[in-house]
N, C-alpha and C positions, 0 to 999 in steps of 0.2 A: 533306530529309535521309533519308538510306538507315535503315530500321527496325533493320537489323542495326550500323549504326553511334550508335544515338540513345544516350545515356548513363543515359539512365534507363532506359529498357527494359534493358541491360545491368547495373545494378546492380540492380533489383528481379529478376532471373532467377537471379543470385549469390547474393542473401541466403539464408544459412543457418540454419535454425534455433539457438534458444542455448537452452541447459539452464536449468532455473531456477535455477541454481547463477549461471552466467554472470548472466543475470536480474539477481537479488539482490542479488551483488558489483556491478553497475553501477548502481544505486540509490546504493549509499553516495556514489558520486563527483556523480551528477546531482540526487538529489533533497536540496533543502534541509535546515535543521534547526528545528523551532519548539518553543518549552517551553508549557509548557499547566502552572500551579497550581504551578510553582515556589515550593515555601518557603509556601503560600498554599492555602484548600480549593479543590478543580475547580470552576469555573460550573455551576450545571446544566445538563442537557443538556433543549433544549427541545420539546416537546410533539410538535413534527412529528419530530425525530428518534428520540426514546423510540420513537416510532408504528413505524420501519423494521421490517419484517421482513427477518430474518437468517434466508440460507435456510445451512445446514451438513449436510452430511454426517455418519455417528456417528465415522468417522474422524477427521473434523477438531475434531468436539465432544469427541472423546478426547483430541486433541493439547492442546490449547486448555485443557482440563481440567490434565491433565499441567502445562501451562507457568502456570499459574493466570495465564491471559486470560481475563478477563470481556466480554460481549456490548458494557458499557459502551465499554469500551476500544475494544471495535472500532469502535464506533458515534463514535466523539470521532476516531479517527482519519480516518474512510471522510469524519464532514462536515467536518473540513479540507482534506481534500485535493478535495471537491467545491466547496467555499465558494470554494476559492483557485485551485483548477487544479493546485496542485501534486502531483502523481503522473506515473509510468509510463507509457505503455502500450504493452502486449506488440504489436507488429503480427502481423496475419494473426488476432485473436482478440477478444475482447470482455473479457479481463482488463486490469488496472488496478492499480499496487501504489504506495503511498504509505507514510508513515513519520511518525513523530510521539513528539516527549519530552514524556513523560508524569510527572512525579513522579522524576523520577532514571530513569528507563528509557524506551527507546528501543521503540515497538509497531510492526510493521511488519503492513500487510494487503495480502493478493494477492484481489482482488473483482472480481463481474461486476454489475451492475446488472440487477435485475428487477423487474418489476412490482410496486409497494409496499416495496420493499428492496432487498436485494442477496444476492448469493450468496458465500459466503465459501470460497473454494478454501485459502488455508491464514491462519495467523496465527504471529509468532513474535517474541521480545520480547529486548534485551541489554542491561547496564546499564555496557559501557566506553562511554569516553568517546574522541570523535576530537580531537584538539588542537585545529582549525582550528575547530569549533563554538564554543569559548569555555563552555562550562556548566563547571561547575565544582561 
């Protein structure tokens, strides 16, 4: 087959970059929904996970702050979405965003995995609800 007619090589030379906007909006459609202590206290989070170093930026520990996300939250999201497979990921990069109900609110994390933890590029949390989920 001719390289300039191969159909992959043609759609990997196309793709576009997408905004984290784009991003994020395509999350809602692809990544599932799971509740975590509905109506109920959280599990604890266990030993190896506590242990994660969460590496943040003062930027992102500001945001984070602002939105009152705690470390925990992030860490209950990051081992779902490691436990299960279910998350994102960004091609062309080493990011990763998954999503998780938490107590009546929805936590979203955008993360890269590093050595003993991860790195937390942003965090941000909403509390509608989409029909199709069923929580109520």
């Amino acid at each position: 087959m001719d390289k300039d007619n191969d159909p992959k090589k043609q759609s990997k030379d196309n793709r576009q970059p997408i905004s984290r906007r784009e991003f994020t909006m395509g999350s809602m459609a692809v990544l599932g929904t799971y509740a975590v202590g509905k109506g109920e206290e959280l599990p604890p989070l266990s030993p190896e996970v506590q242990a994660w170093k969460l590496e943040k930026s003062e930027h992102v520990q500001f945001i984070m702050n602002a939105r009152r996300i705690f470390d925990d939250d992030l860490r209950r999201v990051i081992e779902h979405a490691e436990r299960t497979g279910t998350k994102l990921y960004q091609p062309d990069t080493d990011r990763f965003l998954s999503k998780l109900w938490i107590k009546e609110v929805y936590f979203y994390v955008e993360y890269s995995p590093v050595e003993g933890g991860f790195q937390i590029h942003t965090a941000y949390s909403h509390r509608f609800i989409l029909e199709e989920d069923g929580h109520e």
